[in-house]
Backbone as CSV, one residue per row, in Angstrom:
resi,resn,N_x,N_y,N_z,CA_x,CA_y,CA_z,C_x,C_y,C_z
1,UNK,77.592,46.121,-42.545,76.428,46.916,-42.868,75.471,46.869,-41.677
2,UNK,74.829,47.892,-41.235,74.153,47.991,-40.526,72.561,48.829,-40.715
3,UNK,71.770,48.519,-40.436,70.379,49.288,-40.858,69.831,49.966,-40.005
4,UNK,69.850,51.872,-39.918,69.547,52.165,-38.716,67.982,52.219,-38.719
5,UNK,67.290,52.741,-37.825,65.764,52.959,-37.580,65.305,53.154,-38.550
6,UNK,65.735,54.083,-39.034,64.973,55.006,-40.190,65.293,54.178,-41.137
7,UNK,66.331,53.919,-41.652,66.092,52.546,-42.819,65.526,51.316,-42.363
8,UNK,65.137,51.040,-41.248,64.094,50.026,-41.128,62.612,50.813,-41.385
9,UNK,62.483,51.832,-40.547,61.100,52.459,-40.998,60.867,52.881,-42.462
10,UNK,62.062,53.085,-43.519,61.246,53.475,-44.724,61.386,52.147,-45.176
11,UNK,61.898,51.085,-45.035,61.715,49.179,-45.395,60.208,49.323,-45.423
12,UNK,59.951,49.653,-44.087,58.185,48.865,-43.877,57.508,49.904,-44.343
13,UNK,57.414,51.296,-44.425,56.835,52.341,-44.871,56.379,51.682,-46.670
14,UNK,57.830,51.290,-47.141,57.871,50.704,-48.918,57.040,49.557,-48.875
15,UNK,56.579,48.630,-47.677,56.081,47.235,-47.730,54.400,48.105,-47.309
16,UNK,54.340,48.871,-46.931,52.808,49.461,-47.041,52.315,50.099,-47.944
17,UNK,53.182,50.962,-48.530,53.213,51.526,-50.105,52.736,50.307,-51.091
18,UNK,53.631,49.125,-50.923,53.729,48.249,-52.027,52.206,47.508,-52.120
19,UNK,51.813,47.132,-50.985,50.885,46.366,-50.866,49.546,46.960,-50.942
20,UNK,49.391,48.214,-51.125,48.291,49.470,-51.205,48.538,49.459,-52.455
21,UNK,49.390,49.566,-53.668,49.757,49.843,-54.776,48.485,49.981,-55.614
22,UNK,47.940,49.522,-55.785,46.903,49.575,-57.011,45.786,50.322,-56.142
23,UNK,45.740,51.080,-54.804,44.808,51.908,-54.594,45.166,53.364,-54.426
24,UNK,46.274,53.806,-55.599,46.425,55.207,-55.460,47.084,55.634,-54.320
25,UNK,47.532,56.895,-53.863,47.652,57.709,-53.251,47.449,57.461,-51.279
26,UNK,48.539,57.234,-50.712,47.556,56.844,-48.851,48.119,57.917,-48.289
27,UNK,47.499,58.568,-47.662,47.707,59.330,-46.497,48.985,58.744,-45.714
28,UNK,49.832,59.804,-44.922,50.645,59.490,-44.128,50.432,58.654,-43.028
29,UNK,49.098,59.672,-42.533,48.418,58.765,-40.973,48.328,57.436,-41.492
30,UNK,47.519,57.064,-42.500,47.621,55.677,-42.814,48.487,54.695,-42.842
31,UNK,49.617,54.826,-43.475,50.980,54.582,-43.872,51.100,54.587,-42.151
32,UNK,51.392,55.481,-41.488,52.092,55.528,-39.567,51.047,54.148,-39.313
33,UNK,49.878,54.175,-39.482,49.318,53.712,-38.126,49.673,51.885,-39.285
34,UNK,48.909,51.633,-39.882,49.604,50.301,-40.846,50.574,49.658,-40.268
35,UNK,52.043,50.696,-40.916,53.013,50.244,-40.417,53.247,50.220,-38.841
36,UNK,52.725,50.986,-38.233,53.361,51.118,-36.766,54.280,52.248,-36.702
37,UNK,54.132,53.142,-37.136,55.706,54.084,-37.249,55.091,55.734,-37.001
38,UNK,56.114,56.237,-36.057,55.804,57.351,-35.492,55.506,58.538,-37.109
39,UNK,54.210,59.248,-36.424,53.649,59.836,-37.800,55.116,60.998,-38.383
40,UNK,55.665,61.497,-37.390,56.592,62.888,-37.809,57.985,62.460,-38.410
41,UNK,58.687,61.296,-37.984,59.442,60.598,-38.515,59.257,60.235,-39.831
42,UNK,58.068,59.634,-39.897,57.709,59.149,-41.673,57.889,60.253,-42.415
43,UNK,57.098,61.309,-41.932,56.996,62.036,-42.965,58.461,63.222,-43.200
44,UNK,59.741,62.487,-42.927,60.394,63.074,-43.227,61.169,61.943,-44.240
45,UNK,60.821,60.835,-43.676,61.147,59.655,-44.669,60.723,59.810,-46.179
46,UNK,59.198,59.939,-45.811,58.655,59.734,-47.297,58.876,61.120,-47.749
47,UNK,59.460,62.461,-47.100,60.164,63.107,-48.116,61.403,63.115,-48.875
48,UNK,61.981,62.474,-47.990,63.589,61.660,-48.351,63.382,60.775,-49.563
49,UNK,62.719,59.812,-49.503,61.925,59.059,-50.639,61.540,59.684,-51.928
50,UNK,60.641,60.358,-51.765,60.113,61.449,-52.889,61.581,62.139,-53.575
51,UNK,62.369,63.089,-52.954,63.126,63.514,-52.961,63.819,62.939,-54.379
52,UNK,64.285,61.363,-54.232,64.990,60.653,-54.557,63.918,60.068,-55.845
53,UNK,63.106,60.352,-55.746,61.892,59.608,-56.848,61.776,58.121,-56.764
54,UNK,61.354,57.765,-55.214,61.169,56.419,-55.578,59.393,56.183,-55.186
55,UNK,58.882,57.373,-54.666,57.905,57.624,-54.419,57.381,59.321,-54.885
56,UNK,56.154,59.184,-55.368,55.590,60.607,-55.341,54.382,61.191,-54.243
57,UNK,54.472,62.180,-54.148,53.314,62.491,-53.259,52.367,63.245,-54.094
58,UNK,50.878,63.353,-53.599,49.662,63.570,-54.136,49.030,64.521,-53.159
59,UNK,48.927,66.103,-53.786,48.292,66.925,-52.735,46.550,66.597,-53.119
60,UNK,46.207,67.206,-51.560,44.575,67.657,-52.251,43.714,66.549,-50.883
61,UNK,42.730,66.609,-50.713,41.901,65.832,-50.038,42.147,64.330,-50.410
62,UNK,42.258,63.746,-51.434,42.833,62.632,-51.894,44.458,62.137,-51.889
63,UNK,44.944,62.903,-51.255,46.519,62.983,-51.195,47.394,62.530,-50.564
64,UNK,48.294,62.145,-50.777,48.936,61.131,-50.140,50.664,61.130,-50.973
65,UNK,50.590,59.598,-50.561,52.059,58.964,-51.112,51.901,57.858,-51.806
66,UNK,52.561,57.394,-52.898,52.025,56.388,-53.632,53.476,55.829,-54.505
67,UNK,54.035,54.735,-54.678,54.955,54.318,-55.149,54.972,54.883,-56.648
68,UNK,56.767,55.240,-56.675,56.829,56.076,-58.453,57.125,54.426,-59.549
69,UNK,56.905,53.683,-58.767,57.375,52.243,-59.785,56.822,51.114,-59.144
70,UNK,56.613,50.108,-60.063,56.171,49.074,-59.852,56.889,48.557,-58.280
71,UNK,56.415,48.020,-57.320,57.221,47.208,-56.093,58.490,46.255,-56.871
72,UNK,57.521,45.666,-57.840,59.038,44.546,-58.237,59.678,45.209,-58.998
73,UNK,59.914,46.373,-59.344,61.294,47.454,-59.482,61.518,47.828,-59.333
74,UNK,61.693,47.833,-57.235,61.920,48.684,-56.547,63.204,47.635,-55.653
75,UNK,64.375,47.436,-56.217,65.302,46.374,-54.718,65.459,47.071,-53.681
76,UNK,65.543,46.179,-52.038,65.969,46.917,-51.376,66.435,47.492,-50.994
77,UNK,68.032,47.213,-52.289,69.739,48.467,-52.165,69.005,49.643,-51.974
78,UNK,68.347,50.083,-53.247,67.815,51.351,-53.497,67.467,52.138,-51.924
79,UNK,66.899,51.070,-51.307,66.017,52.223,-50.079,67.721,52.169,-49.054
80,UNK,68.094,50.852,-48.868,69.003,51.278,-47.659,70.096,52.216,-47.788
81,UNK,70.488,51.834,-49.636,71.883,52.996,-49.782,70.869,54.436,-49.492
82,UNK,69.952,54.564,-50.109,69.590,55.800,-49.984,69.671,56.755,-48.564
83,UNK,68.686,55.717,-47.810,68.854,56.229,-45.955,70.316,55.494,-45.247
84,UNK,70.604,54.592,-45.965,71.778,54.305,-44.711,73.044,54.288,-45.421
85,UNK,73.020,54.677,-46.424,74.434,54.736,-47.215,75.397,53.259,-47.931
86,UNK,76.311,53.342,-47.852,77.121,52.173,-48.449,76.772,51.093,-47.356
87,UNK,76.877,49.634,-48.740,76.652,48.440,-48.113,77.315,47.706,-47.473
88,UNK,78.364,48.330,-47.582,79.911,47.645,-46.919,79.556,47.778,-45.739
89,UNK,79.792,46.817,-44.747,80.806,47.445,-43.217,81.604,48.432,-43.051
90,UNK,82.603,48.702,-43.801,83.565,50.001,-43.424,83.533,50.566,-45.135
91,UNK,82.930,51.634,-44.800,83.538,52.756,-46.230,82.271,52.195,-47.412
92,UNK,82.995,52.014,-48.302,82.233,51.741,-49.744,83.367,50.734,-50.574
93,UNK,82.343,49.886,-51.517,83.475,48.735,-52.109,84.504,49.334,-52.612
94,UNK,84.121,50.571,-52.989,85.982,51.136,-53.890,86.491,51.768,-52.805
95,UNK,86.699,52.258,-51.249,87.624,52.014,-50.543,87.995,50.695,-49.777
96,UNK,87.089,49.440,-49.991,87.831,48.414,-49.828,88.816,48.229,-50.565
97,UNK,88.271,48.591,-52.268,89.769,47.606,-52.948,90.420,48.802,-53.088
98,UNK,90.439,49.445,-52.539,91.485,50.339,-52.783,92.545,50.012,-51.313
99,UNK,91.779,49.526,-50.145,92.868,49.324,-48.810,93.260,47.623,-49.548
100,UNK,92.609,46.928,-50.199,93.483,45.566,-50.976,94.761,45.933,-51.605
101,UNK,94.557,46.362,-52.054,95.536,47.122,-52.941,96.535,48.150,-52.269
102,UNK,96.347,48.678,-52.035,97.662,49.218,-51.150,98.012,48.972,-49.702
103,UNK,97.227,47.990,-48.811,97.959,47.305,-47.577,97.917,46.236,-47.540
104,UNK,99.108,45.690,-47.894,99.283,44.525,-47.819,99.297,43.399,-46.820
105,UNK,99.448,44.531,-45.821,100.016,43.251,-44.584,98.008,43.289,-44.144
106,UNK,97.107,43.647,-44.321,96.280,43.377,-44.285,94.487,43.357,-45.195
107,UNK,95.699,42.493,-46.148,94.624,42.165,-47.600,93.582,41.465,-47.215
108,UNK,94.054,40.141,-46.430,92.960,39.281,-46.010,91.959,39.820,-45.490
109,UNK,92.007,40.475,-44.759,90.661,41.030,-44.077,89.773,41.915,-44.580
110,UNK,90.881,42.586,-45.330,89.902,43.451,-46.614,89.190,42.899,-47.012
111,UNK,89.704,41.636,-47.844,89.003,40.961,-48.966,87.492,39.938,-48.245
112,UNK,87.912,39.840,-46.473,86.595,39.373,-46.579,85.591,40.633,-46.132
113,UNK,85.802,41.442,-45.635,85.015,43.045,-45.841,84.108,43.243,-47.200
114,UNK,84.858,42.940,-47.972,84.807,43.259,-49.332,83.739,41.789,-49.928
115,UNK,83.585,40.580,-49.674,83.242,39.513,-49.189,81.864,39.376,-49.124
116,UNK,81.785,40.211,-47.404,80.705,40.358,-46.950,79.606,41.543,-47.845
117,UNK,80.366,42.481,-47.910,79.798,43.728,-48.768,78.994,43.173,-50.373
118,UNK,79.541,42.745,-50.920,79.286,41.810,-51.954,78.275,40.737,-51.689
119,UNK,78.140,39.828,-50.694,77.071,38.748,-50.772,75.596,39.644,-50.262
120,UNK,75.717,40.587,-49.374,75.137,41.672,-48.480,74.096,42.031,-50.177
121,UNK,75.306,42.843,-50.648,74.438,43.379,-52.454,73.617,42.540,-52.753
122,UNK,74.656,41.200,-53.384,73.895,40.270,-53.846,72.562,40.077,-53.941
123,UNK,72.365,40.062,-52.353,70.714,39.600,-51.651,70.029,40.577,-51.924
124,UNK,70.270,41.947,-51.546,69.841,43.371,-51.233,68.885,43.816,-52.903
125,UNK,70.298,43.236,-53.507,69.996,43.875,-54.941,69.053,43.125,-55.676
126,UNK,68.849,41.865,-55.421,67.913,40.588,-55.944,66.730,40.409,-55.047
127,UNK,66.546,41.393,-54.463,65.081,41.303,-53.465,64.459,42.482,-53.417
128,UNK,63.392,42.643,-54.423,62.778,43.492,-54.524,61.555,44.160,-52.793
129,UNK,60.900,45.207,-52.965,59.692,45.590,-52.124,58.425,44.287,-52.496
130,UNK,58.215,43.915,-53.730,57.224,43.176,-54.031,57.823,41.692,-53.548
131,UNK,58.691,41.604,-53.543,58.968,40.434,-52.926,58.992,40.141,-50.980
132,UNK,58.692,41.025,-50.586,58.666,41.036,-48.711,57.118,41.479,-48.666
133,UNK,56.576,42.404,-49.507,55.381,42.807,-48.900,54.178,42.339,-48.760
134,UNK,54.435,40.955,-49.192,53.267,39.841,-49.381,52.427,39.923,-48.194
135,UNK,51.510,39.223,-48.491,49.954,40.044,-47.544,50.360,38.931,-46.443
136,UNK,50.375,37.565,-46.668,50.493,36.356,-45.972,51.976,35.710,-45.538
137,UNK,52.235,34.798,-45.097,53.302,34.149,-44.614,53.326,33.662,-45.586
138,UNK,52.570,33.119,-46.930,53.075,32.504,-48.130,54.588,33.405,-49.122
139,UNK,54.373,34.559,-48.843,55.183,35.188,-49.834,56.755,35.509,-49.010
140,UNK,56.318,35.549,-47.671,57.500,35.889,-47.016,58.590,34.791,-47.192
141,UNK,57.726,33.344,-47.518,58.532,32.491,-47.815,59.080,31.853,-49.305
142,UNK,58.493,32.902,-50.043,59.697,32.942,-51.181,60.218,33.995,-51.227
143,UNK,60.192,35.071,-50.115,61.304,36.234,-50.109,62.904,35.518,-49.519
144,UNK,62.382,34.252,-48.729,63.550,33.074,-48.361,63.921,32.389,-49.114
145,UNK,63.261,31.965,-50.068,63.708,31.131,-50.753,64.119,31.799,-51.718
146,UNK,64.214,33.055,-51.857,65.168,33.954,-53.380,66.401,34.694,-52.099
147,UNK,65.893,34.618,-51.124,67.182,35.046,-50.507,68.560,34.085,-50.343
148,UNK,67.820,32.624,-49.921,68.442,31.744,-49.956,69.428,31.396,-51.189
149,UNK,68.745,31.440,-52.216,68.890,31.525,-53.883,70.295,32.634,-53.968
150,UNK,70.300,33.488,-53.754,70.960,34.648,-53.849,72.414,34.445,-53.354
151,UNK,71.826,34.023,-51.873,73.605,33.703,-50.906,73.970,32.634,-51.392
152,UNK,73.452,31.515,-52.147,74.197,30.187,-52.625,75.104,31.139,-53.810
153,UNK,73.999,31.928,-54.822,75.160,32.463,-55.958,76.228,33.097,-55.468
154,UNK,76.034,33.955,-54.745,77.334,34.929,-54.499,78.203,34.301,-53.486
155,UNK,77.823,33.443,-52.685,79.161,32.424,-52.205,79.766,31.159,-52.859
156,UNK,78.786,30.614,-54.308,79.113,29.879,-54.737,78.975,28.312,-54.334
157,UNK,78.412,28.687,-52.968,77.589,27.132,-51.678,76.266,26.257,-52.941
């Protein structure tokens, strides 16, 4: 799995959303300059976003972008499958087990493809926006310590 730009920019775009949350509606410029992120790019993000309803936008002098759900029911699968597609390394989990399953002479490697793709979820799927967008270094460090939490379950460590 890999995360290109743009799924890093709508990551932090969702961690400025999240942390604005209870003040309505922010402007794009706001959202760019916050995060750091080129203004024309975003705003094709946060239509990609919208699009998908994980955000709505707000016309009018007051208008903006504003999260369609709480941050902590927002995981991060949601944003990366959305902009960057499947979590796997190669393909999507049902063409992994589908190359398990019919090549044999190279199951093993599938299965740790398939492995990685899976502990990757795990984390992805158990780590919400409200959990990274913490104002302080206090919260970032239980976004570690549920990440940590996460890779012990799905490797079983």
């Amino acid at each position: 799995m890999k995360i290109s730009q743009k799924g890093l920019y709508a990551l932090q775009a969702m961690m400025t959303l999240a942390r604005r949350h209870d003040q309505g509606a922010i402007k794009i410029r706001e959202i760019a300059a916050e995060s750091d992120l080129p203004e024309k790019f975003l705003e094709l993000i946060l239509l990609e976003l919208k699009n998908a309803r994980i955000v709505d936008s707000v016309r009018g002098a007051r208008g903006g972008y504003q999260l369609r759900r709480d941050p902590a029911e927002i995981p991060l699968s949601d944003i990366i499958r959305l902009v960057d597609g499947p979590l796997a390394p190669m393909g999507d989990a049902e063409q992994l087990r589908s190359l398990i399953a019919k090549d044999a002479d190279h199951r093993a490697l599938y299965e740790v493809f398939l492995a990685v793709r899976d502990a990757a979820a795990q984390i992805l799927e158990h780590t919400t926006i409200a959990d990274i967008a913490g104002d302080t270094g206090n919260k970032g460090a239980g976004a570690k310590s549920k990440t940590r939490a996460a890779t012990k379950k799905s490797t079983g460590a």
